[in-house]
N, CA, C and O atoms as a GROMACS GRO file, in nm:
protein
  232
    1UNK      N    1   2.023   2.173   3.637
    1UNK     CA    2   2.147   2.149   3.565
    1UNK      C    3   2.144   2.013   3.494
    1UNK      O    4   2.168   2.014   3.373
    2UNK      N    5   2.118   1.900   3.553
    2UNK     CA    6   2.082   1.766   3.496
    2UNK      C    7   2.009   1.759   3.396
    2UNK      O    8   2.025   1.677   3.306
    3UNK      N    9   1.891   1.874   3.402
    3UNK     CA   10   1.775   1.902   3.301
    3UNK      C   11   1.856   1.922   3.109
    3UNK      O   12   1.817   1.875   3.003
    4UNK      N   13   1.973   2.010   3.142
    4UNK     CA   14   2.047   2.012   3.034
    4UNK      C   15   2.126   1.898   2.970
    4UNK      O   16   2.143   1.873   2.851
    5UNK      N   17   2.169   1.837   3.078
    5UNK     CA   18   2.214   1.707   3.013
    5UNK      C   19   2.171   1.603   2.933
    5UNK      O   20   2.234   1.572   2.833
    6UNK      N   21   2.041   1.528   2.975
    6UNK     CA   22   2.012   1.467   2.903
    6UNK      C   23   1.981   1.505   2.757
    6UNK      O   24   2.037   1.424   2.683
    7UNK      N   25   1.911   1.603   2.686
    7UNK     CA   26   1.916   1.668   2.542
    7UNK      C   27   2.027   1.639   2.493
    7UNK      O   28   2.044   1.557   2.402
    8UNK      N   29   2.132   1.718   2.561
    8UNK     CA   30   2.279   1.716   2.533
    8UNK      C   31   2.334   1.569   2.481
    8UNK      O   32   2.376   1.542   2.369
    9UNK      N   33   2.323   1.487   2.587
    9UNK     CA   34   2.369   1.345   2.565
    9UNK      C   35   2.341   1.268   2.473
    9UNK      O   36   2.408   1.188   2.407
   10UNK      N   37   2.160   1.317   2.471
   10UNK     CA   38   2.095   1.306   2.300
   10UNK      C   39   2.132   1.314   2.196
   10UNK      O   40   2.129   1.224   2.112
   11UNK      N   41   2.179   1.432   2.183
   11UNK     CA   42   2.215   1.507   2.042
   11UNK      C   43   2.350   1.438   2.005
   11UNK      O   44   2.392   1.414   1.892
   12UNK      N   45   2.407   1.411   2.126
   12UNK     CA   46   2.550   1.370   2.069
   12UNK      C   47   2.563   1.238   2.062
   12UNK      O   48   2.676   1.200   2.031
   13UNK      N   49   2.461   1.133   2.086
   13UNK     CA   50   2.412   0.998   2.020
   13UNK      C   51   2.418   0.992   1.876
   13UNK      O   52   2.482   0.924   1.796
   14UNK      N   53   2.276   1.146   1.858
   14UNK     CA   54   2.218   1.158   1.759
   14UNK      C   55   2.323   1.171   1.684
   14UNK      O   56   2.300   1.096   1.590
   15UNK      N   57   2.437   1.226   1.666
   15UNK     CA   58   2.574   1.308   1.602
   15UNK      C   59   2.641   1.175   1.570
   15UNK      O   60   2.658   1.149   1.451
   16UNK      N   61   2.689   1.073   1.680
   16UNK     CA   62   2.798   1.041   1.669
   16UNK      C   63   2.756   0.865   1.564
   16UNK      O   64   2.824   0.799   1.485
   17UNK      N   65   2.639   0.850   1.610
   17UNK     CA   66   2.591   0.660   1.564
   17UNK      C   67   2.613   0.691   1.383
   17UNK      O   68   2.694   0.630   1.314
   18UNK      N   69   2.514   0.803   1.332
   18UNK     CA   70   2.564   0.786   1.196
   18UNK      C   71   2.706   0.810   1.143
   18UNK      O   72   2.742   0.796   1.026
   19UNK      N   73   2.768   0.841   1.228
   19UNK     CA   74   2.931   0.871   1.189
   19UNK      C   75   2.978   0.749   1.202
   19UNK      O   76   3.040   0.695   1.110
   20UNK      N   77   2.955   0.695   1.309
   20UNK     CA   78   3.020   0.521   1.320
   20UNK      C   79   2.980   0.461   1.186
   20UNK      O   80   3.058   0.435   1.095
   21UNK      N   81   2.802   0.437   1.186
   21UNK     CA   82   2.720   0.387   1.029
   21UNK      C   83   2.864   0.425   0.901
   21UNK      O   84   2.942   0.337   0.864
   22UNK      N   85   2.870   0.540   0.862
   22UNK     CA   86   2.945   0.578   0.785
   22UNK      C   87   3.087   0.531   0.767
   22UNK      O   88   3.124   0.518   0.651
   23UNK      N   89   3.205   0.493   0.900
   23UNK     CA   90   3.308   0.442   0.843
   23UNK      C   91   3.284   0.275   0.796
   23UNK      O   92   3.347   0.206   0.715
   24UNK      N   93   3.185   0.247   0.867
   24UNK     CA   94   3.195   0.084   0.855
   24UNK      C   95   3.135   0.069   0.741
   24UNK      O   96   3.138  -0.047   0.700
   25UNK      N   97   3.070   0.164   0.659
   25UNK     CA   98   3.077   0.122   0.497
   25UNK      C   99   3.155   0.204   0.438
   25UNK      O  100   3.139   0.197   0.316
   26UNK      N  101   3.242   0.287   0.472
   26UNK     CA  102   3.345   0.297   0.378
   26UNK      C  103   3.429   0.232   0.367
   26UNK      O  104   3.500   0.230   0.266
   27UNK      N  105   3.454   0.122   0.518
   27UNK     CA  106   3.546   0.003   0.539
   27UNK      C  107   3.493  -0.107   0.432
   27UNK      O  108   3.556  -0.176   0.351
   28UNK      N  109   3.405  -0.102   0.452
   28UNK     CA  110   3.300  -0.220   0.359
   28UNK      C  111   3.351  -0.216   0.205
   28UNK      O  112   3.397  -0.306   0.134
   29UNK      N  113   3.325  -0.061   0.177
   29UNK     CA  114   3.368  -0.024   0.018
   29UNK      C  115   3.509  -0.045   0.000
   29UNK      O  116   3.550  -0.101  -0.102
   30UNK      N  117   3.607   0.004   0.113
   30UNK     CA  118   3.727   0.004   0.067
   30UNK      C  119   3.785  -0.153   0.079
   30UNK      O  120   3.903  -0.166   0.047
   31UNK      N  121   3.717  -0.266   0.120
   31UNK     CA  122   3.795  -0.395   0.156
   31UNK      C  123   3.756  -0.492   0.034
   31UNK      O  124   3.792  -0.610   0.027
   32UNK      N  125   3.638  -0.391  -0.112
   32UNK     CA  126   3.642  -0.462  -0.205
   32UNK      C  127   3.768  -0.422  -0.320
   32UNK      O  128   3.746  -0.474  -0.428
   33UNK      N  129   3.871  -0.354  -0.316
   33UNK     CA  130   3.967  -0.263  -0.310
   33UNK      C  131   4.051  -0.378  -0.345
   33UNK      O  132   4.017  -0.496  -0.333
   34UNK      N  133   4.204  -0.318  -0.405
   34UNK     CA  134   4.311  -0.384  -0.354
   34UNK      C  135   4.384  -0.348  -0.265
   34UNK      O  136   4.405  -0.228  -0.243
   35UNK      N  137   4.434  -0.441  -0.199
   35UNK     CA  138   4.499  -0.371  -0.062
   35UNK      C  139   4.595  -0.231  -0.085
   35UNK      O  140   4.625  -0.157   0.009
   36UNK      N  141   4.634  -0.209  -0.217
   36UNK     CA  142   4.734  -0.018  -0.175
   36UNK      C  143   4.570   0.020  -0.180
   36UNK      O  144   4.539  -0.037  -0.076
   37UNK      N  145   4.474   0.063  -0.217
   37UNK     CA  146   4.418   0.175  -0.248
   37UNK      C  147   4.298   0.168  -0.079
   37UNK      O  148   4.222   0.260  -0.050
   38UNK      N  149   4.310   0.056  -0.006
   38UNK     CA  150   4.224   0.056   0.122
   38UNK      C  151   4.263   0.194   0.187
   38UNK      O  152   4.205   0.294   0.144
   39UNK      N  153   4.356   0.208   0.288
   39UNK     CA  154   4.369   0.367   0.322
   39UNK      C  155   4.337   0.479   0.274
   39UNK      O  156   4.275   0.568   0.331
   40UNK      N  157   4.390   0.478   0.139
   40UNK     CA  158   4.358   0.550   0.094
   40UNK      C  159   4.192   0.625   0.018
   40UNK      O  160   4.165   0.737  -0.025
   41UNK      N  161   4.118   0.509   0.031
   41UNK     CA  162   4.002   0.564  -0.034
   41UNK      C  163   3.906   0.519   0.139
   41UNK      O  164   3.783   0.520   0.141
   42UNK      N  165   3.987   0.485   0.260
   42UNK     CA  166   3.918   0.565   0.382
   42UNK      C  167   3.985   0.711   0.462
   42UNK      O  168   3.933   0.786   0.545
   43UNK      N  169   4.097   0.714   0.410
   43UNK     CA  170   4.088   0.891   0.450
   43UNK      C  171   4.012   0.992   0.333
   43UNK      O  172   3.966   1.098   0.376
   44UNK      N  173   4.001   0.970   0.216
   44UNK     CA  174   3.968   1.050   0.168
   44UNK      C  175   3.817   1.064   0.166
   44UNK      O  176   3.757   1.170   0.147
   45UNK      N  177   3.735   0.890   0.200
   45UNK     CA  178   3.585   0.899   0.173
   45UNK      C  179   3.579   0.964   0.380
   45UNK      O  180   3.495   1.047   0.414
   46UNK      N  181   3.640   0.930   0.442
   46UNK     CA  182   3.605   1.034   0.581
   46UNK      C  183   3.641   1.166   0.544
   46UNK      O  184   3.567   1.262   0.567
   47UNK      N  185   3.778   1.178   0.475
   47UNK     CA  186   3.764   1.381   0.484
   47UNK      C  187   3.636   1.398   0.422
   47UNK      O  188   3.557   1.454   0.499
   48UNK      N  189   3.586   1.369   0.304
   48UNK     CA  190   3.506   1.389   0.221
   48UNK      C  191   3.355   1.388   0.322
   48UNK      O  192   3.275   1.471   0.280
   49UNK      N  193   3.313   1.320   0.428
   49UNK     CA  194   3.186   1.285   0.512
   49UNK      C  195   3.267   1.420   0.588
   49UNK      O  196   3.229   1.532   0.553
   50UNK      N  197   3.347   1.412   0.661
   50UNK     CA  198   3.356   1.589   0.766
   50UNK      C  199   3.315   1.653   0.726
   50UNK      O  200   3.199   1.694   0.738
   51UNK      N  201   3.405   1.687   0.657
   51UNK     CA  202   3.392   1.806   0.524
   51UNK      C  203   3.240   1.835   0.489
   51UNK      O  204   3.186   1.940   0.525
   52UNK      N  205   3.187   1.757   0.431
   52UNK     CA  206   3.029   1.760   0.403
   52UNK      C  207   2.961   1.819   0.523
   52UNK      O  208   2.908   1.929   0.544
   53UNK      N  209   2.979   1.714   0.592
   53UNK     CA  210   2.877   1.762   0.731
   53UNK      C  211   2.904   1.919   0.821
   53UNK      O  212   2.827   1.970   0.902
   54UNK      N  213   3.052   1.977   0.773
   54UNK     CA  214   3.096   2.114   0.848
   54UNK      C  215   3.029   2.196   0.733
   54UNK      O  216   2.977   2.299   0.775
   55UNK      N  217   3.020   2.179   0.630
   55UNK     CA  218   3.009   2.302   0.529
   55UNK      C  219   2.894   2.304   0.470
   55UNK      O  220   2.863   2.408   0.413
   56UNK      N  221   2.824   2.219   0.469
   56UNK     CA  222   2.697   2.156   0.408
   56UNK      C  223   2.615   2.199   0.506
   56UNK      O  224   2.582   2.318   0.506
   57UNK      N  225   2.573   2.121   0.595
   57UNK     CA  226   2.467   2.109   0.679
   57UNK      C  227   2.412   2.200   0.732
   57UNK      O  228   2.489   2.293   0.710
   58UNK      N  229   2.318   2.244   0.796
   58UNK     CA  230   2.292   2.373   0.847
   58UNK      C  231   2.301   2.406   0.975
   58UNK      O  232   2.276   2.522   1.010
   0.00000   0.00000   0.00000
C-alpha cells in the first residue's frame, strides 16, 4: 500500500510546483500594472493557465 504512495506524492509535486512557478509570474506581470487592472489580469491569466491545463493537455 505505501508502494502506491510515494509515485502518487510524486506526481502531485510534479502537478502542483509549476502551478506555484506560474502565479508568481503572473504576480510579477500584473505588479508592472496599475493598481485597478492587478486582480484583474491575475484571475483571468489563472483562469486562462486551468483552463489550458484541463482542456489542452493530455
Amino acid at each position: 500500500m505505501i508502494d502506491a504512495f510515494i509515485p502518487f506524492l510524486s506526481l502531485i509535486a510534479l502537478e502542483v510546483i509549476p502551478e506555484i512557478d506560474n502565479i508568481i509570474f503572473i504576480s510579477i506581470l500584473a505588479d508592472k500594472l496599475p493598481k485597478e487592472q492587478h486582480n484583474k489580469l491575475r484571475t483571468k491569466g489563472c483562469i486562462l493557465k486551468f483552463s489550458k491545463d484541463t482542456f489542452i493537455s493530455p
